[in-house]
Every structure is written in C-alpha cells, then in structure tokens.
C-alpha positions, 0 to 999 in steps of 0.5 A: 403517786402512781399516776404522777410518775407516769405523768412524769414519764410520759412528759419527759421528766428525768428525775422525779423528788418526793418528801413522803416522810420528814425528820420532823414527823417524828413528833406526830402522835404515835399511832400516826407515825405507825401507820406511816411506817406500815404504808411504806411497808405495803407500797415497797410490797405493792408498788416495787415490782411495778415500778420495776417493769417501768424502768423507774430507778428508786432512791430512799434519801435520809436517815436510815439510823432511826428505822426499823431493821425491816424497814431499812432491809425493805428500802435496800432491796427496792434499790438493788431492785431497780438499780439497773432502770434509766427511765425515770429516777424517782427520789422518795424522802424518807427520814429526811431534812434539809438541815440534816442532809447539809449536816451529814454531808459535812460530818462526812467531810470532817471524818474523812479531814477534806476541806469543806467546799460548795462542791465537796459539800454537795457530793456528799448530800443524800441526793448527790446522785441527781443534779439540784432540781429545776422546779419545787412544787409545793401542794395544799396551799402551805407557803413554806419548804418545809425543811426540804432539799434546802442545799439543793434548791438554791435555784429552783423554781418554787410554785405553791399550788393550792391543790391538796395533794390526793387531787394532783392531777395532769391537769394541774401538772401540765398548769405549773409545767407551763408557768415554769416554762415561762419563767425566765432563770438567770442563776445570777447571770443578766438575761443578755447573758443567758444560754438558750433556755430549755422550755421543760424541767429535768428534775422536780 
C-alpha cells in the first residue's frame, strides 16, 4: 500500500481509493475479523505520521457505527492529522458497501425532507468529497465489484488484473495506466462529440 501511493504521487494521480475492509466482511470468521481491526490499528500508528510529511490527505469512508470506540477515535484523528495535506487524497474503505453508501445518502435526504435528485443524491454519498473515479482496478483475477463504489462508477474504466494484489507493482501500474489511456470515454456522448481526451486518470 505504501509503495502504490507513492507510485500514485509520483504519476500525477490525484486521488487514490482503496477497499481495505467491507460490510460484508463481517461474516468472516472471528479470529480474522480481529486481526483485521488489530492491522488497522497498527498501520494508523505506523503509517499516519508518514503519510503526513508526504502531503497525503486520508479519508475513512463507511460506517463508523459498528466499530470500536478506539477504532473510530483512531480514524478521526488521522483525519484532523492530514486535513491540511493536497498532495495526493487517499480514500481507505472501511466498513463500507455500495449498497450502504446509496442507502445512507438517501436517509440523509429523507431525514432532512429534500427531494432525492442524482445530484443531492451524490452530495450525500461517503466520498462526495472527491469527484467519481476514472479507472476501478480490480486484482487477483476475480470478475466482479464486489459491492464497491457502485454510485460512483457509473462511468469508470474497470480493468481486472490477474495480479494478486501483495505483488502489485510499477510494473503492473504503468500496464493498466497505458490500457486506459487508450480507451476512448464517451459518457453517453458520440466520439465527434467528445472534448480532448485526457491521457491519465485523476482518480483511481
């Protein structure tokens, strides 16, 4: 993780998004669930600081209810941490689903009686502070989203890699940037239509 986010710097990307931990994973047996919670614990402790004197502005999206106090007080103060950094925004998923997200942002609107638009809608999702993502990169040879940014990758570029993800590497990262580089994104639109298309994603 440590090295993708520098790849990330180093290329230019603005606005990194990872799912480190879903809804679903609850399910998993408990001794797995725990060391979980005890990794994210240690890499606040260990990681924060670093990421810190890089620039890197870190948000938790998902649902907070069902964590620790400790865990929750941990995320909120690695937050207030980097709040001031623009360098890169990096987006750890945690305690999150698509269908949870879509969910939480339409309670919102019905608590505060506003209509339900696509774009009050989306100002309310967990990562309504970044724009929705040009390219979703999916590792270890698995075809699916996985209940991941569903709102939000409406129009992403999705590449599945067959490479599991602890031997994601430059290598790899430069691979997919070129593939979606070539890709042409017509939102809909026809290809006279299209504006000049930019040549590297700003959020993946």
């Amino acid at each position: 993780m440590r090295r993708l986010v520098e790849l990330c710097i180093e290329r230019g990307i603005a606005v990194l998004t990872v799912f480190a931990f879903s809804s679903e994973n609850w399910k998993r047996p408990e001794d797995e669930v725990s060391g979980l919670m005890d990794l994210l614990a240690l890499a606040l402790s260990r990681e924060v600081p670093s990421l810190d004197r890089h620039g890197v502005r870190l948000h938790f999206p998902g649902d907070r209810s069902g964590l620790s106090a400790k865990v929750v007080q941990g995320l909120e103060q690695a937050e207030r941490q980097t709040a001031g950094n623009s360098r890169l925004v990096l987006n750890v998923c945690f305690n999150y689903g698509g269908r949870w997200d879509i969910v939480q942002a339409a309670r919102q609107l019905a608590a505060e009686g506003a209509p339900i638009t696509e774009a009050s809608l989306g100002e309310r999702t967990a990562l309504a502070h970044v724009g929705d993502p040009d390219l979703l990169i999916r590792t270890g040879g698995e075809l699916r989203i996985s209940n991941f940014l569903l709102w939000q990758c409406a129009y992403a570029e999705l590449y599945f890699s067959s490479c599991l993800w602890p031997e994601f590497d430059a290598q790899e990262l430069d691979r997919i940037l070129a593939d979606f580089a070539r890709r042409e994104r017509r939102f809909g639109l026809t290809s006279e239509q299209l504006p000049q298309a930019q040549a590297e994603p700003r959020h993946a």
